[in-house]
Each structure stands twice: as structure tokens, then as C-alpha cells.
N, C-alpha and C positions, 0 to 999 in steps of 0.2 A: 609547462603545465601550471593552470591559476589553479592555487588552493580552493577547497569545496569551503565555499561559504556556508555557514550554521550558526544559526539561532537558535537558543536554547529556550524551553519555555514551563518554569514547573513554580508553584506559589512556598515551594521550600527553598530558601536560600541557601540550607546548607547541601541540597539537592544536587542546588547547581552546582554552587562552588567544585562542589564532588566531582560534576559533570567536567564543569569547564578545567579542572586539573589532570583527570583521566585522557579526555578527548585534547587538548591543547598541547599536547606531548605529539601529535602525529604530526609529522610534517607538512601534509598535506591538508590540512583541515585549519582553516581558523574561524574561530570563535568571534564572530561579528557585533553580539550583544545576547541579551536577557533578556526574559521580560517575567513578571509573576503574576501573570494571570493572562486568562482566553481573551478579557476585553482588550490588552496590550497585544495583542499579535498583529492587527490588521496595520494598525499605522506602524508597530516594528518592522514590519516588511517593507511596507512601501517606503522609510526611511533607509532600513540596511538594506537591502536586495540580496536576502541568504540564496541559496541554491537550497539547502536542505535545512526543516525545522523539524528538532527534538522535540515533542509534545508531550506534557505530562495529560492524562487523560482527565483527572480529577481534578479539579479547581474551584474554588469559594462562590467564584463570580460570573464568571464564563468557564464552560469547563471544554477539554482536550476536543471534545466532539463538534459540540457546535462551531467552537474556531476553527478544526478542520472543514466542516461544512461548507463554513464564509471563505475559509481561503482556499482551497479547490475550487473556486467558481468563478476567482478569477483568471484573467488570460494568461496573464504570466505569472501563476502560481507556484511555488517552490514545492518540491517534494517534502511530504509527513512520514515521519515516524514515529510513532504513538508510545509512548512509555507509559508502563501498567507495572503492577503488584502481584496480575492475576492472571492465569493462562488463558482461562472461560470466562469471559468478561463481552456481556450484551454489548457496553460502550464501545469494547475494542473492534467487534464485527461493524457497527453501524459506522465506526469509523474508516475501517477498512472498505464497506461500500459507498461513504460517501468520496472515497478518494487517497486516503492515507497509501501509501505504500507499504507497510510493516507496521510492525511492532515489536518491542523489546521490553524485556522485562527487568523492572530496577534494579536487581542483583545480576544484570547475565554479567561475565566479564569483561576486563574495559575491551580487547581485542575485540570481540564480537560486535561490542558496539560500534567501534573502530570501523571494524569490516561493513556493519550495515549503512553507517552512512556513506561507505565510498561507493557499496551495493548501487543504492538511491541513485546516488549523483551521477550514477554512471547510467541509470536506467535499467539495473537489473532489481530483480522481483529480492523480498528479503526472506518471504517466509516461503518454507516448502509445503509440499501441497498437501503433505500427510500432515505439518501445523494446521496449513490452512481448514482441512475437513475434519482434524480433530474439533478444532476451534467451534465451524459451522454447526458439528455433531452437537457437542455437549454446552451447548447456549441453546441452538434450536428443535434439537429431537434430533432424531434419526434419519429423518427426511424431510424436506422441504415442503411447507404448508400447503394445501391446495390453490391457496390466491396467489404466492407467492411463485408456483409453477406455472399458473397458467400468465400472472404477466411477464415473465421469463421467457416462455415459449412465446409469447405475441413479441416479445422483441428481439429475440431470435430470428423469427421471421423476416426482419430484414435483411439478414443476411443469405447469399448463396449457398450451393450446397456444400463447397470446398472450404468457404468461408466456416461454416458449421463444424467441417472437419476439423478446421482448423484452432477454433475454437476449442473444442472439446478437447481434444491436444493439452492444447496451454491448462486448461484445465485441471488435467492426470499431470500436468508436472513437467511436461515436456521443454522442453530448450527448442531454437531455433533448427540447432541439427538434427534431433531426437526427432521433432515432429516431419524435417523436411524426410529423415531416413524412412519415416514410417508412411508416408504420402506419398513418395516419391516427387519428392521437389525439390526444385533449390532453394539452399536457404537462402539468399536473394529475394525469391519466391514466397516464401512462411514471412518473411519479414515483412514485404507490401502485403502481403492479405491480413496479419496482424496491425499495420497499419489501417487498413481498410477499416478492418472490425472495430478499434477505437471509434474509429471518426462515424461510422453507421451508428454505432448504440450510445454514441457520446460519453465515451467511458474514458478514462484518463490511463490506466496500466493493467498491465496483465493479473495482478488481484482480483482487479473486478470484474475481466473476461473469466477467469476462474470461477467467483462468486456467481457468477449468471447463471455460468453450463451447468453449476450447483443444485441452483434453485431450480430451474428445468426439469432436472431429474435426468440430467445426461450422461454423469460422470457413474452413474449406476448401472449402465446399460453396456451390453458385453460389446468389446472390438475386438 
């Protein structure tokens, strides 16, 4: 097994240092470079080729957001994970729907962190969905805008009706087995139509399949 390459990305040096001593102890993970600031990440990337970038959200010059923006758009982008202060934090959702995979909070402990970037690297989701809809709750209200649902539901639309099922699923929380027991599929099955559903709504992970069925106003509706 190749260690999970990471890049670290935060305008405190003692931040990292912090980082790179906590996170450098796993085995499995090495620490490819730095950078201290959003405007360093694009060419840090395409010079180290991380698998997974630590993002600090806040920065002087470019901050955590718009560099995640730029770097999810490209082809062979690495998985984000957002480093915040703050549990309800605007930045952290807009990053989460531009593509981030998680978020972690600058105190959580080093394990955790540990764990979330092997999470990433592996392609599993880092926040659970009661984070997730706390998170949406106490940034956006209670429920999802009016504009905000109806272009939700027009991109929903392109999906079939299983696919919708399916969605919604990933949404509540569901695992590949969880959702295949409750549809009756195989998880074979949940996997190609979660597949599917990326590539129809051009979405990068199951975050932002969540974040959708969200704003929809679907995860509100009884099953």
C-alpha cells in the first residue's frame, strides 16, 4: 500500500508545524509539502501530486474556499478537507458544495484527524449526516430557500426514479449496504446508480448528493 499523499495548507506556520508533527506519526500518510496560502495550492498540487489536501478555510490572500473551488474543477483533483474554528461557518457549507469532502475542526484530536484523511483517501464521506444537516440548519435556516429548492429539484430531474431513491438515501446517512437493504438491491447495485448520480448532476461525492436532496426539500419528507 502507497502512503496517502497530503498537503497541508494553512497561513499559520505554527499551525502546521502542529499539523505536520500530529499527522507525520501515521504510517500511512506522508506529508508531501506546505503551502501558506489559497494562492499556493494550485501550482503545489500540480508540482506534489497529494491525494488529500488539509485546508485551512481562512487566509490573508486566497482563502480555504475559493482554492477549494479552483482545485475541484480540475480533472485530477485531490480530495479537500476544510479546517475551521467553527462548527456553523457559511465558508465551510459553500466549501462543502463546491467539492470539499469534510471538515475538521482545529482542536478535534490528532486520531480523528488521522482517521479523516484516510476516510478521504479511501472515498469515504467524513461528516455524518446529523453534522451534515446540523451544519445546513444553523447557517441556512430551517429549510432550504425557495430558489435554492426549486433549482435542486430541476436537477434532480435528471435523474430516474431509483436514482432519486437512491439519492435520498445517501442523503439520510445511508451506507452502500444500508441503502441496498432498504431498496432492496445489491450493493453492487447502490454503487453503479451512486455512480450514475455523480456523473448526471456533475457532483464530485456523496456530500454533495446529500447537500442536493437538502436543498430539495427531500430529506424532510417521510419514507
Amino acid at each position: 500500500m502507497k502512503p496517502i499523499r497530503l498537503l497541508l495548507v494553512d497561513d499559520d506556520p505554527l499551525v502546521r508545524a502542529g499539523l505536520s508533527f500530529m499527522l507525520g506519526g501515521a504510517d500511512d500518510i506522508e506529508i508531501v509539502g506546505e503551502a501558506g496560502d489559497g494562492s499556493e495550492v494550485a501550482s503545489r498540487v500540480g508540482e506534489l501530486r497529494p491525494d488529500v489536501v488539509l485546508m485551512d478555510i481562512r487566509m490573508p490572500t486566497v482563502d480555504g474556499l475559493a482554492a477549494t473551488e479552483a482545485l475541484r474543477k480540475r480533472p485530477d483533483a485531490p480530495e479537500v478537507i476544510v479546517l475551521t474554528t467553527f462548527h456553523a461557518d457559511e465558508q465551510v457549507l459553500r466549501a462543502l458544495r463546491a467539492g470539499a469532502a469534510g471538515f475538521v475542526l482545529k482542536d478535534t484530536a490528532p486520531a480523528e484527524i488521522v482517521a479523516a484523511v484516510r476516510a478521504v483517501a479511501a472515498g469515504e464521506p467524513v461528516l455524518s449526516p446529523t453534522v451534515t444537516r446540523q451544519l445546513i440548519g444553523r447557517v441556512t435556516g430551517a429549510g432550504p430557500q425557495l430558489d435554492r429548492r426549486r433549482r435542486a429539484l430541476a436537477r434532480l430531474d435528471a435523474l430516474g426514479e431509483r436514482e432519486r431513491e437512491v439519492a435520498v438515501a445517501v442523503g439520510r446517512g445511508g451506507s452502500n449496504a444500508d441503502i441496498a437493504a432498504e431498496l432492496f438491491l445489491s450493493v453492487a447495485t447502490v454503487k453503479a446508480h451512486v455512480s450514475r448520480i455523480l456523473t448526471k448532476l456533475d457532483l464530485n461525492n456523496r456530500v454533495q448528493i446529500a447537500l442536493l436532496a437538502h436543498d430539495a426539500g427531500l430529506l424532510d419528507q417521510d419514507h
